[in-house]
VEXVO-208571 format. One record per residue (C-alpha): x, y, z. Coordinates in steps of 0.05 Angstrom, whole numbers. Layout:
BEGIN
east: X&north: Y&up: Z
...
This chain:
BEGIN
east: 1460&north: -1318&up: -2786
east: 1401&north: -1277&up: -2816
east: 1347&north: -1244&up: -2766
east: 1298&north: -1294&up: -2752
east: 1254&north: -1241&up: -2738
east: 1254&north: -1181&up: -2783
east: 1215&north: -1109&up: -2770
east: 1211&north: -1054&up: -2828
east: 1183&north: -992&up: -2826
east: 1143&north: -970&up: -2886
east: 1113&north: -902&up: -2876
east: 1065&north: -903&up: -2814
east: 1065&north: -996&up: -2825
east: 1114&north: -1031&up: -2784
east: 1123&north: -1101&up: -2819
east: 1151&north: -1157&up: -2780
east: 1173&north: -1222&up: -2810
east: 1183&north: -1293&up: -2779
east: 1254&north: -1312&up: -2822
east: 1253&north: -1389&up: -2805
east: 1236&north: -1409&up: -2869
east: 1279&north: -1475&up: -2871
east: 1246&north: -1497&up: -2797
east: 1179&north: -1481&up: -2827
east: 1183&north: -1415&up: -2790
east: 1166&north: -1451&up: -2716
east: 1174&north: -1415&up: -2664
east: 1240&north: -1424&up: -2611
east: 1263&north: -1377&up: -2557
east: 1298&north: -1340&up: -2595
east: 1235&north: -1329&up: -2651
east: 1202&north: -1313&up: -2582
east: 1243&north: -1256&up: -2554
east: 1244&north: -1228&up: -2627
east: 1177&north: -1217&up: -2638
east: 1171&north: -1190&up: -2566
east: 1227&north: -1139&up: -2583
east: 1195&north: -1122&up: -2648
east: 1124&north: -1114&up: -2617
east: 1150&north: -1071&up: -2561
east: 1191&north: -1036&up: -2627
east: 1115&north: -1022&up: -2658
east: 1082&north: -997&up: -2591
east: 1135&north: -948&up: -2580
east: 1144&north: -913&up: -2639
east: 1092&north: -863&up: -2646
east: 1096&north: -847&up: -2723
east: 1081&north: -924&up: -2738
east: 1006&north: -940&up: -2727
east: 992&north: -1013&up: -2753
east: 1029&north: -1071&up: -2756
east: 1039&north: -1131&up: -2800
east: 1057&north: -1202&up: -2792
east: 1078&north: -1245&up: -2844
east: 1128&north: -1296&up: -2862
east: 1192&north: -1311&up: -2909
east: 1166&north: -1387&up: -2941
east: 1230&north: -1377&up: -2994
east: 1247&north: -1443&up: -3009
east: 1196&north: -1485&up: -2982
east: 1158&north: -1535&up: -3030
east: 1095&north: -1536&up: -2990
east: 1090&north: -1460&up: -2959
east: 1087&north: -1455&up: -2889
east: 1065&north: -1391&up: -2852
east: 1084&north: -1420&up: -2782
east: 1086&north: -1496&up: -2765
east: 1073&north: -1468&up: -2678
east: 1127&north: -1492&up: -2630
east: 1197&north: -1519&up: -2646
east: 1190&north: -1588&up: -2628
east: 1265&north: -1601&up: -2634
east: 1273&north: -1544&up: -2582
east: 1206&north: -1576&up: -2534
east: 1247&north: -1638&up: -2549
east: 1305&north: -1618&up: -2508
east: 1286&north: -1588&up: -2454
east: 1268&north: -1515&up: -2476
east: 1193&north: -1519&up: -2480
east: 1189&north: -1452&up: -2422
east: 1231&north: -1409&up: -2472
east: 1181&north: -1405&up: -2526
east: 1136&north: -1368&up: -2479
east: 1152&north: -1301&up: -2455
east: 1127&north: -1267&up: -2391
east: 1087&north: -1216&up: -2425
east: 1066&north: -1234&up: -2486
east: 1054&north: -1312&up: -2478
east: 1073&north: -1363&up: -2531
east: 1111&north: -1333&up: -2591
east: 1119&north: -1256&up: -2540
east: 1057&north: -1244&up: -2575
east: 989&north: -1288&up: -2567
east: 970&north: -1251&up: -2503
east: 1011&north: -1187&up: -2506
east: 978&north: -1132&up: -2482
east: 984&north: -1073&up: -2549
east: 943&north: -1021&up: -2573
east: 963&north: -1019&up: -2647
east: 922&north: -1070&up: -2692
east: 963&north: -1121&up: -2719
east: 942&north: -1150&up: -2788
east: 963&north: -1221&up: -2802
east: 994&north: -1233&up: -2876
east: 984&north: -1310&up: -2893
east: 1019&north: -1347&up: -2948
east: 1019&north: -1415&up: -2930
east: 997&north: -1468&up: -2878
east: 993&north: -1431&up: -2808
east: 982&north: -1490&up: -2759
east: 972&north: -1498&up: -2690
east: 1018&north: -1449&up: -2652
east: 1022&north: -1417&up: -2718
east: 945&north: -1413&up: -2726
east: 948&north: -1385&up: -2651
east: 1002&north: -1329&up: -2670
east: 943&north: -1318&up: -2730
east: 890&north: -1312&up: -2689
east: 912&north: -1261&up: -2639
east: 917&north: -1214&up: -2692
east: 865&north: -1166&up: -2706
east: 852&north: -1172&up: -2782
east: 869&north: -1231&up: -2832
east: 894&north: -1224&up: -2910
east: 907&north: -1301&up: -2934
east: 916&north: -1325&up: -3011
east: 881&north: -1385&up: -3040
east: 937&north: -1430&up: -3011
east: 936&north: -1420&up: -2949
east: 901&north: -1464&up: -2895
east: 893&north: -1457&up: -2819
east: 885&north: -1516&up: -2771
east: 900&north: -1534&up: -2695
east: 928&north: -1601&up: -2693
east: 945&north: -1613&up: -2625
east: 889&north: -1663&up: -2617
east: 930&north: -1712&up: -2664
east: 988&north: -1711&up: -2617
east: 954&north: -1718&up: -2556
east: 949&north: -1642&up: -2534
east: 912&north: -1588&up: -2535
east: 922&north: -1516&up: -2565
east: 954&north: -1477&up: -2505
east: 960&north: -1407&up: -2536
east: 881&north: -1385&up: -2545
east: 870&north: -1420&up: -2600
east: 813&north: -1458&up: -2566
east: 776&north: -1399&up: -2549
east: 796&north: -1352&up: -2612
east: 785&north: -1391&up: -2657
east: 702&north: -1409&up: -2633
east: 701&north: -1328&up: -2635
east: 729&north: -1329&up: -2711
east: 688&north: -1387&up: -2733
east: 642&north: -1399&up: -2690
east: 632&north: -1458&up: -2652
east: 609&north: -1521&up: -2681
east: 657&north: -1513&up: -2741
east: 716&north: -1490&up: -2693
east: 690&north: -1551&up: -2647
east: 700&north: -1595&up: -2709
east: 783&north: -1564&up: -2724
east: 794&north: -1576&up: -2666
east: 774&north: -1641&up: -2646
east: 801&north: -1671&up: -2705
east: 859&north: -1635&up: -2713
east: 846&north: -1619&up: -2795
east: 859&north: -1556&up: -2826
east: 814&north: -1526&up: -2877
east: 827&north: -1480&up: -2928
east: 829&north: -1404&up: -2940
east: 774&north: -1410&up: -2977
east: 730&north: -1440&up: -2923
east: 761&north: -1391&up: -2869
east: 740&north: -1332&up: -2916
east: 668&north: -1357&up: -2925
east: 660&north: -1359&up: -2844
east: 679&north: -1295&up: -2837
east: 758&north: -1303&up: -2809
east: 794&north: -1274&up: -2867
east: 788&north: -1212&up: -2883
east: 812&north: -1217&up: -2953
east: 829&north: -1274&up: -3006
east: 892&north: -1253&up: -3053
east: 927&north: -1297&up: -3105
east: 996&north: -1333&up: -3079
east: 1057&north: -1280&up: -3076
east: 1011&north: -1225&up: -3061
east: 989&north: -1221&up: -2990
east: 1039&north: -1177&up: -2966
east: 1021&north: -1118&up: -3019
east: 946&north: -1131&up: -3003
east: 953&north: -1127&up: -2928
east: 1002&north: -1057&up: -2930
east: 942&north: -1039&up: -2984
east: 895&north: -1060&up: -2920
east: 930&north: -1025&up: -2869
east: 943&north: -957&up: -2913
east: 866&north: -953&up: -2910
east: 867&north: -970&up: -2829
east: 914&north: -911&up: -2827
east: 877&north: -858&up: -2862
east: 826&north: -862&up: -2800
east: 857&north: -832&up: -2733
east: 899&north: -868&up: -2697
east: 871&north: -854&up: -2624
east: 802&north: -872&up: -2648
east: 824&north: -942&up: -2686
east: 863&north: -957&up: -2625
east: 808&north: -937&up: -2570
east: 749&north: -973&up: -2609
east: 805&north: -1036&up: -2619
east: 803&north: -1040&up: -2540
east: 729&north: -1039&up: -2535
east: 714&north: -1094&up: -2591
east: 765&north: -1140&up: -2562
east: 734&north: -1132&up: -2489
east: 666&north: -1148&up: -2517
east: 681&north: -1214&up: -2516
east: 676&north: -1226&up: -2442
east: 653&north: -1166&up: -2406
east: 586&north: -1147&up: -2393
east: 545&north: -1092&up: -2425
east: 556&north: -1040&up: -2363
east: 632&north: -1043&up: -2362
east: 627&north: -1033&up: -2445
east: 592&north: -980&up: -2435
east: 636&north: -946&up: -2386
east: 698&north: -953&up: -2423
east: 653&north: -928&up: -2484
east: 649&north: -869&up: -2457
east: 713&north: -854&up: -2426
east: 742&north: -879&up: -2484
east: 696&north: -824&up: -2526
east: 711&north: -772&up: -2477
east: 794&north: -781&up: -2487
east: 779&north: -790&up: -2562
east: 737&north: -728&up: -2567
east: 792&north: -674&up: -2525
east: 847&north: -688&up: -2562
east: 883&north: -639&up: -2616
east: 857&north: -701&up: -2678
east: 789&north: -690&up: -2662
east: 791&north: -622&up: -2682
east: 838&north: -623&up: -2735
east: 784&north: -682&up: -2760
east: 722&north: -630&up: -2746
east: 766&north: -574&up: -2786
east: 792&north: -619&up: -2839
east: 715&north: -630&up: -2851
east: 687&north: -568&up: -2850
east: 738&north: -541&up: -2899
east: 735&north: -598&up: -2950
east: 802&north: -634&up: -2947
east: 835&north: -687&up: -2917
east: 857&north: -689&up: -2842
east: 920&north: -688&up: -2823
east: 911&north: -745&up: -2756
east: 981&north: -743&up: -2706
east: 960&north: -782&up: -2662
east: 947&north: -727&up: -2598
């Protein structure tokens, strides 16, 4: 059996890959402790500083990115398994990581999909792709943050109206409000988002990853505690050995050379 979850290493880009394509890529267990594995695979390895999600839609007529949970495997008793204890539905929505994640989107990514979407950090979607959280069709609701992700994406009236309908709308749409990042033609998402995270990585890492904690915080704490880890955050950034290569790299006219110390 292939690796329903695959990880690949190019230069200083870990790409991981849901490889369900003929279940619509939902997620099971298995898909679960996967992508947990390959997540804790991205955190540890210190020459790889972004990461990229994406899916294998080979064979399917109608593209799917991720149709959410397995509802054969819900269906029979395994519901608890597509959860893990650290990372939440898929071992990812609410894993705790310092390394930006960008989503890759070919296809439909709904509900537990959409979530797995939205707890990324960035978004690169071709024309084809749509986002939605259905669960109000099925009488439930979207149990993996969508519900308060996706108001913060959005905003709230037109995230009230997803989800209390339960329709998707289109890349197009997402783009417009400000929850895609970029637009690229079907079959090229993948290149665009390495293209995308090349550019994350020619920043320094400690920075991207410090200022990636404070935006994400800014959400629900209040201005005091921002500005606390602000500057503790500033004070780590500013002692280590890539904020003087950066200061050197300038003052001699060239590029730095960023390790991540």
């Amino acid at each position: 059996m292939s690796n329903i979850v695959e990880y690949e290493v190019r230069g200083k880009i870990a790409i991981i890959t849901l490889n369900r394509p003929e279940a619509r890529n939902a997620v099971n267990g298995d898909v679960a402790n996967r992508l947990e594995a390959a997540i804790d695979k991205l955190e540890q390895d210190e020459n790889v500083w972004v990461g990229i999600l994406t899916a294998n839609t080979a064979g399917q007529e109608r593209p799917v990115f991720s149709a959410g949970a397995d509802l054969k495997a819900i269906n029979s008793g395994q519901a608890a398994a597509l959860n893990t204890s650290r990372g939440g539905f898929g071992g990812f929505v609410y894993r705790d990581r310092k390394k930006p994640v960008i989503a890759a989107v070919d296809g439909l990514a709904t509900a537990g999909g959409c979530e797995l979407v939205l707890a990324c950090d960035m978004l690169v979607a071709s024309t084809r792709s749509a986002f939605g959280l259905a669960e109000t069709k099925r009488n439930l609701i979207p149990g993996a943050g969508g519900l308060f992700r996706l108001p913060r994406a959005i905003g709230r009236a037109v995230a009230m109206e997803a989800i209390f309908t339960g329709d998707s709308f289109t890349a197009q749409r997402a783009y417009e409000l400000g929850m895609v990042n970029k637009l690229t033609e079907p079959g090229s998402v993948l290149d665009a988002a390495i293209e995308l995270a090349n550019r994350v990585c020619t920043a320094a890492p400690l920075a991207v990853w410090a200022s990636r904690k404070i935006v994400l915080a800014a959400a629900t704490e209040s201005d005091e505690t921002l500005i606390d880890m602000t500057n503790k955050a500033f004070g780590a950034v500013l002692s280590s050995e890539d904020t003087k290569e950066g200061l050197t790299a300038f003052i001699e006219k060239r590029p730095p050379n960023w390790q991540g110390k």
